[in-house]
C-alpha distance (Angstrom), angle and dihedral (degrees) to the residues before:
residue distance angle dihedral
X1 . . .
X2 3.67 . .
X3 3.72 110.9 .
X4 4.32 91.2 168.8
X5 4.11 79.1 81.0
X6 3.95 143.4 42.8
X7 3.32 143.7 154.9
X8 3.49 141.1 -134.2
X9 3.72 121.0 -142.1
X10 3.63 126.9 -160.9
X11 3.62 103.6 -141.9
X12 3.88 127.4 -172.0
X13 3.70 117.6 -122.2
X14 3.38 104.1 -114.6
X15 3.92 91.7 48.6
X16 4.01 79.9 55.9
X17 3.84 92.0 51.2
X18 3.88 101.0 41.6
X19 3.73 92.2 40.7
X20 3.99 96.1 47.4
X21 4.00 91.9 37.5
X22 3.91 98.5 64.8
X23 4.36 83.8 31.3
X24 3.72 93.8 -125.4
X25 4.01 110.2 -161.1
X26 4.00 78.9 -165.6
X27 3.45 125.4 52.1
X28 4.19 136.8 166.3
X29 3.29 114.3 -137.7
X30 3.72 101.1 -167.2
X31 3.88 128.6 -155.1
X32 3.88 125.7 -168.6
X33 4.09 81.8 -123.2
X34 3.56 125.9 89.3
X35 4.18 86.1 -147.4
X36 4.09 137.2 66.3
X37 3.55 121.6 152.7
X38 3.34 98.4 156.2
X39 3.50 93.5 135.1
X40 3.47 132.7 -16.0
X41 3.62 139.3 -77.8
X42 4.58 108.2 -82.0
X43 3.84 90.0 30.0
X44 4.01 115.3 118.7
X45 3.67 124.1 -110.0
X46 3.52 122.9 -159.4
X47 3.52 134.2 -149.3
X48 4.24 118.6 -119.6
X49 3.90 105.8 179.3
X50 3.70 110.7 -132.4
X51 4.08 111.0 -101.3
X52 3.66 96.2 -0.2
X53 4.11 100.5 67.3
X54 3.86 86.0 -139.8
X55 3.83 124.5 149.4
X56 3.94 107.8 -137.2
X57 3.28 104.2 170.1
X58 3.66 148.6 -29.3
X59 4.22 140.5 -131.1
X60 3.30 155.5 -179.8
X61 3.70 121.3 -85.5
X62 3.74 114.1 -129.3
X63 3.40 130.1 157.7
X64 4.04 139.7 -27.9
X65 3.73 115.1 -119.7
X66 3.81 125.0 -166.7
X67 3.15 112.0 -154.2
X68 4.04 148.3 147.0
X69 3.70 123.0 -98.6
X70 3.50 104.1 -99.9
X71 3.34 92.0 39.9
X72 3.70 99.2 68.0
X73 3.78 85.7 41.9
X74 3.95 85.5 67.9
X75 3.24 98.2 41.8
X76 4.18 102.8 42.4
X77 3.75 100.5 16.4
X78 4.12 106.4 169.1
X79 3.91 84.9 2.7
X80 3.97 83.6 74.0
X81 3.88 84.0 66.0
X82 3.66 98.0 -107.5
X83 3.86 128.0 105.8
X84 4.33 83.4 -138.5
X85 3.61 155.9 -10.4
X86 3.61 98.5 -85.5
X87 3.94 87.9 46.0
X88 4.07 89.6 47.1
X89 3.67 86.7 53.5
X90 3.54 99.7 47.8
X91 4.19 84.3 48.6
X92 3.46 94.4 55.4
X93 3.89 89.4 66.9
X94 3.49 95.1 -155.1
X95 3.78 113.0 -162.8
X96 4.01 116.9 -110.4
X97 3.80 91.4 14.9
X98 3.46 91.6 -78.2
X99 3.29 108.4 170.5
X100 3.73 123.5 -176.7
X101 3.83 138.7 149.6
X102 4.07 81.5 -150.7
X103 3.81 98.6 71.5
X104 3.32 118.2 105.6
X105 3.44 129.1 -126.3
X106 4.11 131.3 -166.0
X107 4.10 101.5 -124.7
X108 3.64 104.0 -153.3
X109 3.76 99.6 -159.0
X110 4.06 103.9 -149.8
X111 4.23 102.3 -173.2
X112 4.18 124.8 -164.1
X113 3.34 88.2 26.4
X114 4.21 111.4 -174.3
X115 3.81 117.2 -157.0
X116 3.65 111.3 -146.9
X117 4.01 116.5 -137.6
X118 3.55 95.6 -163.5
X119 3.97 125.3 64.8
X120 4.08 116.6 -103.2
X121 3.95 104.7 -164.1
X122 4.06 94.3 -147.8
X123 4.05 88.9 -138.4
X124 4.16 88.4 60.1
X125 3.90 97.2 58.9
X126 3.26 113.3 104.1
């Protein structure tokens, strides 16, 4: 593991909720791009909860996957953060209503993931 790079991901709350609820050791955490090289594959990635600047949990980086849609909904299902399809969908926000199990999505693929049960205010990490 690289520990000379990280990477903080803002994460929606209900992807927090869903993921930490069924205590997923793998999660997706999907972008509308098909790129991230942020940092590279073995380095952590921790989770910032969107509008609270809480840490809830941290992973593994391990591998971007392009892929459509539907596809990651096969593959991921709730580990996409959403409880189904029709919820991913609606997630994905998808300008113009554009709705379409073709899109496709960069999976970034975040292994050994640890949910924290206490709160980590990003700002008191040191």
């Amino acid at each position: 593991m690289d520990y000379n790079e990280g990477y903080v991901a803002i994460v929606n709350p209900t992807w927090t909720r869903i993921c930490k609820e069924n205590s997923f050791s793998e999660v997706n955490m999907w972008l509308r791009r098909a790129n991230f090289k942020a940092i590279s594959q073995g380095s952590p990635i921790f989770f910032l909860e969107k509008g609270s600047r809480l840490i809830r949990g941290y992973g593994i980086f391990d591998k971007l996957v392009v892929t459509s849609v539907v596809s990651a909904w096969n593959t991921y299902q709730q580990a996409n953060g959403a409880k189904s399809l029709d919820e991913f969908l609606r997630t994905l926000n998808l300008p113009n209503d554009n709705v379409s199990y073709n899109i496709s999505l960069g999976c970034v693929i975040v292994k050994n993931v640890t949910w924290l049960n206490q709160d980590y205010l990003l700002n008191n990490l040191e």
